[in-house]
N, C-alpha and C positions, 0 to 999 in steps of 0.2 A: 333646376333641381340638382344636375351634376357638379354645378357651380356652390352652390352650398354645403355640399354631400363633402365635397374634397376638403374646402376652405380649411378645417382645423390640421387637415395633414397636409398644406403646402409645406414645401421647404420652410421657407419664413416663418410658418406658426409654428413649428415643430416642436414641444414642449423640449425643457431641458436645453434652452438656449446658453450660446456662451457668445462670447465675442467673439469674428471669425479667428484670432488667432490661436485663442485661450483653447477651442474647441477644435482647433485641429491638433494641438499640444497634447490635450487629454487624451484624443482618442488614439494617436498617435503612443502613448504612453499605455493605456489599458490594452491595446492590440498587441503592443511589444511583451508586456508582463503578461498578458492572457495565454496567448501563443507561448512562451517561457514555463510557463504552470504545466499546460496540456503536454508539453516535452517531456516536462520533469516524470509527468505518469507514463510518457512513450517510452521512456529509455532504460525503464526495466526489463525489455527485452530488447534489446539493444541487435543481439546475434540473428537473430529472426529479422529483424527491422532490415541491420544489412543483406541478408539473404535477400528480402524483398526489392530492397535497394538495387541492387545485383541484378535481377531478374529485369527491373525495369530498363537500367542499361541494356540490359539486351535483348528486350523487345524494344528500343529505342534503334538500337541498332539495326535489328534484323529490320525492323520498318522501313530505315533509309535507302537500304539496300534495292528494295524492292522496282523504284522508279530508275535509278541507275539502270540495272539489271536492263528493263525495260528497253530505258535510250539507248543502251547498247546494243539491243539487239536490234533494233530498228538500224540503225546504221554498219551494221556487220554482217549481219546474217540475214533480214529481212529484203534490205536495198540490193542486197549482195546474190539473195538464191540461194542462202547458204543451209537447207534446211537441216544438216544434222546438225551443225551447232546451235540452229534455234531449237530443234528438241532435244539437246545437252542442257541448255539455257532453260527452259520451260522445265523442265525435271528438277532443276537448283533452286528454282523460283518453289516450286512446288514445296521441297522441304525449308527453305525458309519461311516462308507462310504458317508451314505446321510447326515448327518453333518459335516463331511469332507468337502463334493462338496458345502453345503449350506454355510457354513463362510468362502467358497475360491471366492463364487458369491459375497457375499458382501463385504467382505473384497477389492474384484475388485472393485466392482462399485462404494462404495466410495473414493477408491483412485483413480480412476480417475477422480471424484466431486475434491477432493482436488489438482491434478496435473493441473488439467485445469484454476482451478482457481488462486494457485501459478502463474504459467505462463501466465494469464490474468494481474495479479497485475503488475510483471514482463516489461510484453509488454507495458503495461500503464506506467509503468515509463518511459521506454524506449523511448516510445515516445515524452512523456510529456519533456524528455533532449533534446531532438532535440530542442524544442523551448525555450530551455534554451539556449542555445551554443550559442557564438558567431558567428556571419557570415562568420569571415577566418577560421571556422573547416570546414563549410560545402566546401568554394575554396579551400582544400589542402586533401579530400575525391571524392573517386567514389560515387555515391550517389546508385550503383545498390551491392556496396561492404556493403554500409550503409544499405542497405534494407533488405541483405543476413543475417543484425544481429538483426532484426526484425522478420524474416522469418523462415531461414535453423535453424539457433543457438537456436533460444529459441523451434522451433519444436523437437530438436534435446535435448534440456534439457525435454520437456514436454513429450517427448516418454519415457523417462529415468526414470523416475518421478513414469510415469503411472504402469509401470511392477517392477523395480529394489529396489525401497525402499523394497516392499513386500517381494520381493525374496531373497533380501539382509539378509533382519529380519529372514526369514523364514530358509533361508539355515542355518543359525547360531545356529539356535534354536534347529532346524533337527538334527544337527551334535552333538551339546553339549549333547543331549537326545539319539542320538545313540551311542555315546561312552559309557553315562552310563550306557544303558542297556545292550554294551556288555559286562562290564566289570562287571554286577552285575552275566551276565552268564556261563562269563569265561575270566578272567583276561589276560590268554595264548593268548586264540585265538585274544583276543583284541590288545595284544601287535603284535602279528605277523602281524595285518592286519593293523595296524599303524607304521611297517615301512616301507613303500610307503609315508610315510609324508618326510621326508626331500626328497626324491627326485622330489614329487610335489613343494616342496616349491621352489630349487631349480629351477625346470623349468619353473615354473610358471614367476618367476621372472626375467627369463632371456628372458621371450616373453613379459612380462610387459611392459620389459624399452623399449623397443621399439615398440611398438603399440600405447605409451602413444606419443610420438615424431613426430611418424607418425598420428596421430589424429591429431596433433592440425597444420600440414602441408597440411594435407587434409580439413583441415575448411578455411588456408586460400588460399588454392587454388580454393575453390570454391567460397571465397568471391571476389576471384580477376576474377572467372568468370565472376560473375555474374555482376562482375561492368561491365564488356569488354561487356558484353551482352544488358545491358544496355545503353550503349554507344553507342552501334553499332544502335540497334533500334533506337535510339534517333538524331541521325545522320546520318539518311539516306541519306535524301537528299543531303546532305555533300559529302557523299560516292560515291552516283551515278552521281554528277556532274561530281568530278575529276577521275569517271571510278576505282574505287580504292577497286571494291570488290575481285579481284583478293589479294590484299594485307590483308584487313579484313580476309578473309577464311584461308590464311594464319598465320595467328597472333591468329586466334579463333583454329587452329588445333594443335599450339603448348601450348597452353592455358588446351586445351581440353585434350591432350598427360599428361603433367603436371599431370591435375586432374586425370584423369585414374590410371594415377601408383600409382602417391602416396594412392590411392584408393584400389588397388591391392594388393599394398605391406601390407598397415592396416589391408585388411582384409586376408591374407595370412598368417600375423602375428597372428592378432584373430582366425583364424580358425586351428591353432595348438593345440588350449588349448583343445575343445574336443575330438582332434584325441589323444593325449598325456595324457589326464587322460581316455579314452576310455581302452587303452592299460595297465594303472594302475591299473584298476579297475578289466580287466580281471586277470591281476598277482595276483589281490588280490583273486578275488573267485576261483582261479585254488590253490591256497595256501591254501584256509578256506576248500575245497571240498577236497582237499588230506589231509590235515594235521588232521582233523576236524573227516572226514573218519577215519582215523588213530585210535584217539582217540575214536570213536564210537564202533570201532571191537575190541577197549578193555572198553569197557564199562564205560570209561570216563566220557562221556558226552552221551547224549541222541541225538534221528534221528531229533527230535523238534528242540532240541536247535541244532544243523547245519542247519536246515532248516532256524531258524529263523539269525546266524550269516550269511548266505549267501547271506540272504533279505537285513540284514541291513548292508553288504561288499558293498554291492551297491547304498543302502542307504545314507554310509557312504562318496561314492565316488561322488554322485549324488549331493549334496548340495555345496564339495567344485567345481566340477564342472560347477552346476551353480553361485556360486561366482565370480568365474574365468572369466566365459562370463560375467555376470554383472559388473565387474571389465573392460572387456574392452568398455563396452557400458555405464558405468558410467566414461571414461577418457574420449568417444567421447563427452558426454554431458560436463563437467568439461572443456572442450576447447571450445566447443561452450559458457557455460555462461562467462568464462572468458574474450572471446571476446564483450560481453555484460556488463561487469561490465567498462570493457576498458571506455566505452561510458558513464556510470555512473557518472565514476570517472572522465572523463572530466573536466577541468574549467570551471563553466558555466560562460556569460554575469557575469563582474562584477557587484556584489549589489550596487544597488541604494544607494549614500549615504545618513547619517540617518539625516542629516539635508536640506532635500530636501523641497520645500517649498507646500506649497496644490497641494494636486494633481488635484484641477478640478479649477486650477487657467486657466485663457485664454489669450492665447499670443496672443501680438498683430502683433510682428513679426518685430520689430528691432532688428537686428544681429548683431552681431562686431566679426571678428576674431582680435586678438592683438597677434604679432609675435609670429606664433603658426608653430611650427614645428611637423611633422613626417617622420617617417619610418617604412616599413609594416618588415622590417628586421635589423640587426646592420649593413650593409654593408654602406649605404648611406643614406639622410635625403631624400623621396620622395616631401617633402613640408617642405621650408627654409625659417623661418623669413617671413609670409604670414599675409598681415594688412590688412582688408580694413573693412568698415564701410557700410552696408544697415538699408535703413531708411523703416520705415513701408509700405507696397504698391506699393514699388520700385521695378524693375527688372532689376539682375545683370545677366548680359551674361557671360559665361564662357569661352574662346576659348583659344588656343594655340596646339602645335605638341601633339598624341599621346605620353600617358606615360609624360604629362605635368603637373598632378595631378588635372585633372578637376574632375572630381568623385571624387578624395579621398575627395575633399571640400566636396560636400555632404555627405560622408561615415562620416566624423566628426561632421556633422554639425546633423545629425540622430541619430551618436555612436553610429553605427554601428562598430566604432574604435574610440579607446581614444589616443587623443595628447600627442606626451611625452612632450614639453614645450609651455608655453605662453598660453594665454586663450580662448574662445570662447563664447560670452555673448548670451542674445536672451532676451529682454526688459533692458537690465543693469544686467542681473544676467546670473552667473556664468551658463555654460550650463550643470556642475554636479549636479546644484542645483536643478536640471528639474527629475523628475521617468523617464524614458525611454518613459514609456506607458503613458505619460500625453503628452509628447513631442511628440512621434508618432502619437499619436490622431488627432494632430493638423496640420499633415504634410500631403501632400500628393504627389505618387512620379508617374510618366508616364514616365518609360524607356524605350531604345530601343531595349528591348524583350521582347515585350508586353508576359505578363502568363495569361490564363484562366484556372481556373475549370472547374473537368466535373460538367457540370451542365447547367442550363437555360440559355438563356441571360441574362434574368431577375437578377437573381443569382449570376451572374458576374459583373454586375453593381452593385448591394444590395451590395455586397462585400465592397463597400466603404462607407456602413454606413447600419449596416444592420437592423436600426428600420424605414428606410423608405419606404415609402409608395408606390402603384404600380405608381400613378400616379406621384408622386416625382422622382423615378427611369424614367419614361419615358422623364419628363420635360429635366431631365439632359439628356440624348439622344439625344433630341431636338436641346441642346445647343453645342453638340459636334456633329451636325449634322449623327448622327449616325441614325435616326430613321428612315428613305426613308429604307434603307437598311435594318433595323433588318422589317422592316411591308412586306418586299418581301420576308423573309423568312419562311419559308414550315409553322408554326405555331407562327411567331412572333415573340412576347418576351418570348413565352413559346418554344423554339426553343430549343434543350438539343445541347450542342457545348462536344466537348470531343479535347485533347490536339492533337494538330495536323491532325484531322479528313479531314481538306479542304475542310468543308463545306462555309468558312469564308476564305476572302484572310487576307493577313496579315495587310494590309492598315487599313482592319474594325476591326482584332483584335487590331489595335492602337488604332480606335475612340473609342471601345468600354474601351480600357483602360483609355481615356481623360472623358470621360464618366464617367466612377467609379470617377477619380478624384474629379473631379464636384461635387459628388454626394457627396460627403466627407465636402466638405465645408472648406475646409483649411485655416490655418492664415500663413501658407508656403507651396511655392508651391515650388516642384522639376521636372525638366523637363529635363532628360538625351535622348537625341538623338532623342526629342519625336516623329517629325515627318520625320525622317529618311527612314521610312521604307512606306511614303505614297507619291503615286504620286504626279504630283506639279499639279492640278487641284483638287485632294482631299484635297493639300493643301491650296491651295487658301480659300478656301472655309469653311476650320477648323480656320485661322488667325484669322477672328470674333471671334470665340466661344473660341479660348485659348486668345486673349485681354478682352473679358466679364472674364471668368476663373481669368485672373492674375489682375485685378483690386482690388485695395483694398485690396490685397496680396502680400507678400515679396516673388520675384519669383526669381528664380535660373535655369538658361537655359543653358544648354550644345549643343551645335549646331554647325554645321559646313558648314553651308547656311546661305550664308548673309542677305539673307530680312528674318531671322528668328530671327536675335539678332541688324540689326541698330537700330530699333527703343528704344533698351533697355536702361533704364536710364545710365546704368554704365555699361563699358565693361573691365570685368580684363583680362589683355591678360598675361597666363603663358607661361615660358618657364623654362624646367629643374627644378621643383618644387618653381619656387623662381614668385612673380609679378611683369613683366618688365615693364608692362603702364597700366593705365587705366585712364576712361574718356568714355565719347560718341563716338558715331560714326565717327560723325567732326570734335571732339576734336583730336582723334587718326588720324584719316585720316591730320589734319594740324600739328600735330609732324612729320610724316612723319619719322616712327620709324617703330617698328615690325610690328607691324599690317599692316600700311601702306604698307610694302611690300606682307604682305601677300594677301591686297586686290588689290593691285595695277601692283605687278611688278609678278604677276602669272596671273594677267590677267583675275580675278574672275567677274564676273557676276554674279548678283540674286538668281539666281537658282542654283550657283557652289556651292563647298564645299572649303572652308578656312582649310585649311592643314597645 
């Protein structure tokens, strides 16, 4: 069983194989730029850093002092009878110790002032990308694997941070200073208790390569948890309609098995390193204790100076040991930011180009596409040679089959994706000529997954324009018939809504999203599926308030109920990315073409869905 449990996390299977040299190159190469990055965010406190810096030199120091101090007395004052100068001695030890303990206090507590705030700056970037990125990163990610590199990863660099700099420093310091003391006190004994150095090196190395391999398999196992995790929550209802928690629990326990091993095996691997310099350390003072001995019963060296090489055998063992564990808890964090820098380095949203015209210019909202073609991939063109022409205040209907490219027209027409040919205008100018954020301004969208914030009603409406006023926010309420319903709720418009709560059916989560709309004031209006998800007596009743809404606005209606789009000036009916008719209502209905069949020879009514 143990034998198959391990098999996909031997060394040898370790996914993300290279060649032995290619992959010591790489990691060799990602560890040097990693480590490089995480500086670049240390060395804005630079003053603080050497402070700390400082402080460790000198609990490095006061440390060394300590076994000296010792062997001295043993051979001076102890051999000798000398007790006022052993309790002169013992008083000096005393306050060394306590400034020991006091520059290891501070030394702490500002580096974790510095760690926190690294990792603050950090996360603020990190964030701040997300609203850089284009919209197909967010569709081609888990969003709960996105959030694992928000969370686990930079917590995971910020623990690193807090303890490992210091100890890093410290161990180096430690060791460079015990070497010279031993060797100020006996060259001999120095050499013999440093040949345990190649055989540490050696194993050290050979537990490295693989803990480093296994970290960064265990970061993303846990990000691929936590998206599943994510998913699962978020899709409950999903789940329990089609009965499918039996499969879920399923899927989460080879997910979970996953995470475990590779979790195991990391730290089975890390937890070598102090069982194996444990054992070195002992070879070493069973060596300094005989040999040392040895040399004492011929009058060599003195019982001090063994006293004091025995302190610092272990001294000596102590620093690369803690290097060794620092070394594996500086690859876990080095995996973790690299999965963070991944997100950095992303493409964000192409730059605005620089001859973009005023940004607080006001559209009025005449559109033109001119044979504009895309594709979200090379395989195929999802939209072929697409012309049509909206005039200010107009309302174009968008219908045809799923996967006909009705959204991609709006995803273009937002750039939220940019056309590989032919143009898209918005007043006669080029739609690159537009900043994104003056274009958005001016847009407003009611899709068929209505999103709220946690937060108020109120809140959620302000969302669509958020310097207005309580009574402006209500007015738009009003108009999207939304406000019977929010004044029945438990505090009104001060009512706190949270994502999925089911305090709100989904009908009111629409109004309230035609609502924000409203509230926005658009000189284009986007309406993907709006009222899809609302009864046909809630929608009766919303018809007014989105014909008030689309007046005086160039509106864009994806819909798939027919007394939701006849009335619209112009109906482009897609099929297969390309526009097979357009015209009115009666203009298409007396071609007696695509549409026509679609409302005619399926037998649709009113209230059906045009498919």
């Amino acid at each position: 069983m143990l034998k198959e449990l391990t098999k996909p996390f031997r060394y040898k299977h370790i996914p993300l194989q290279l060649k032995k040299n290619e992959k010591e190159k790489s990691r060799a190469r990602n560890v040097s730029a990693t480590l490089k990055r995480i500086w670049s965010y240390l060395s804005f406190m630079k003053a603080k850093l050497s402070l700390v810096l400082l402080l460790v030199l000198i609990s490095s120091v006061l440390g060394l002092l300590g076994p000296v101090l010792v062997g001295y007395a043993i051979d001076h004052f102890i051999i000798k009878n000398n007790l006022h100068g052993l309790s002169m001695l013992i008083v000096s030890l005393i306050f060394i110790y306590l400034g020991y303990s006091a520059s290891l206090f501070l030394q702490n507590y500002w580096m974790i002032e510095i760690a926190q705030n690294t990792v603050n700056k950090m996360r603020t970037e990190l964030f701040k990308q997300f609203h850089k990125l284009p919209i197909s990163f967010f569709e081609k990610r888990q969003h709960g694997e996105l959030m694992s590199r928000v969370t686990n990863d930079l917590e995971n660099v910020s623990s690193t941070l807090n303890s490992s700099v210091i100890q890093i420093f410290s161990s180096v310091l430690t060791l460079v200073g015990t070497v010279s003391v031993m060797i100020y006190y006996s060259p001999l004994l120095t050499l013999l208790t440093l040949s345990i150095v190649p055989i540490l090196v050696v194993g050290i190395k050979w537990i490295t390569n693989r803990t480093g391999q296994l970290y960064k398999i265990q970061q993303r196992n846990l990000g691929e948890m936590n998206g599943f995790i994510e998913e699962t929550i978020s899709g409950q209802r999903i789940i329990k309609t089609f009965s499918q928690e039996d499969k879920m629990i399923r899927d989460f326990l080879v997910k979970n098995e996953k995470l475990k091993t590779s979790g195991f095996w990391a730290l089975i691997f890390a937890g070598f390193i102090p069982k194996f310099m444990n054992v070195l350390n002992n070879a070493s003072f069973a060596i300094i204790a005989g040999i040392g001995g040895y040399f004492a019963f011929k009058d060599i060296i003195s019982i001090g100076t063994i006293v004091i090489f025995t302190e610092y055998s272990r001294q000596f063992t102590r620093p690369l040991n803690d290097l060794s564990n620092q070394f594996n808890t500086l690859l876990s964090a080095i995996a973790g930011a690299e999965r963070v820098f991944s997100i950095l380095d992303e493409d964000v949203e192409a730059i605005d180009e620089t001859n973009i015209i005023d940004h607080r210019k006001i559209i009025k909202g005449d559109v033109e596409f001119k044979n504009v073609c895309f594709s979200y991939g090379k395989d195929s063109n999802t939209l072929t040679e697409v012309s049509f022409k909206a005039n200010s205040g107009e309302s174009i209907a968008l219908i045809g089959p799923t996967g006909a490219g009705k959204t991609t027209i709006v995803n273009l027409l937002s750039r939220f994706y940019t056309i590989n040919s032919g143009d898209i205008l918005i007043d006669g100018v080029k739609i690159e000529n537009y900043s994104r954020k003056n274009l958005r301004e001016q847009m407003a969208f009611v899709l068929q997954d209505s999103f709220l914030f946690k937060g108020t009603i109120r809140e959620n409406i302000r969302y669509g324009r958020l310097d207005a006023s309580d009574k402006e926010v209500e007015e738009a309420a009003k108009l999207a018939n939304a406000h019977n319903f929010i004044t029945k709720t438990p505090n009104g418009y001060d009512t706190i809504l949270q994502q999925d709560d089911g305090q709100i059916s989904q009908g009111q989560k629409q109004l309230l999203s035609i609502a924000r709309a409203i509230l926005a004031n658009p000189a284009i209006l986007i309406l993907d599926e709006a009222t899809s998800s609302i009864d046909t007596i809630t929608e009766i009743k919303i018809q007014e308030a989105l014909l008030r809404l689309m007046e005086g606005r160039t509106s864009f209606v994806i819909a798939h109920r027919l007394n939701t789009i006849k009335n619209a000036n112009q109906i482009l009916v897609l099929q297969d990315g390309m526009c097979v008719e357009r015209g009115t209502h009666d203009e298409l209905l007396n071609q007696q073409g695509f549409y026509y069949e679609l409302v005619n020879h399926q037998g649709m009514n009113e209230d059906q869905h045009i498919q």
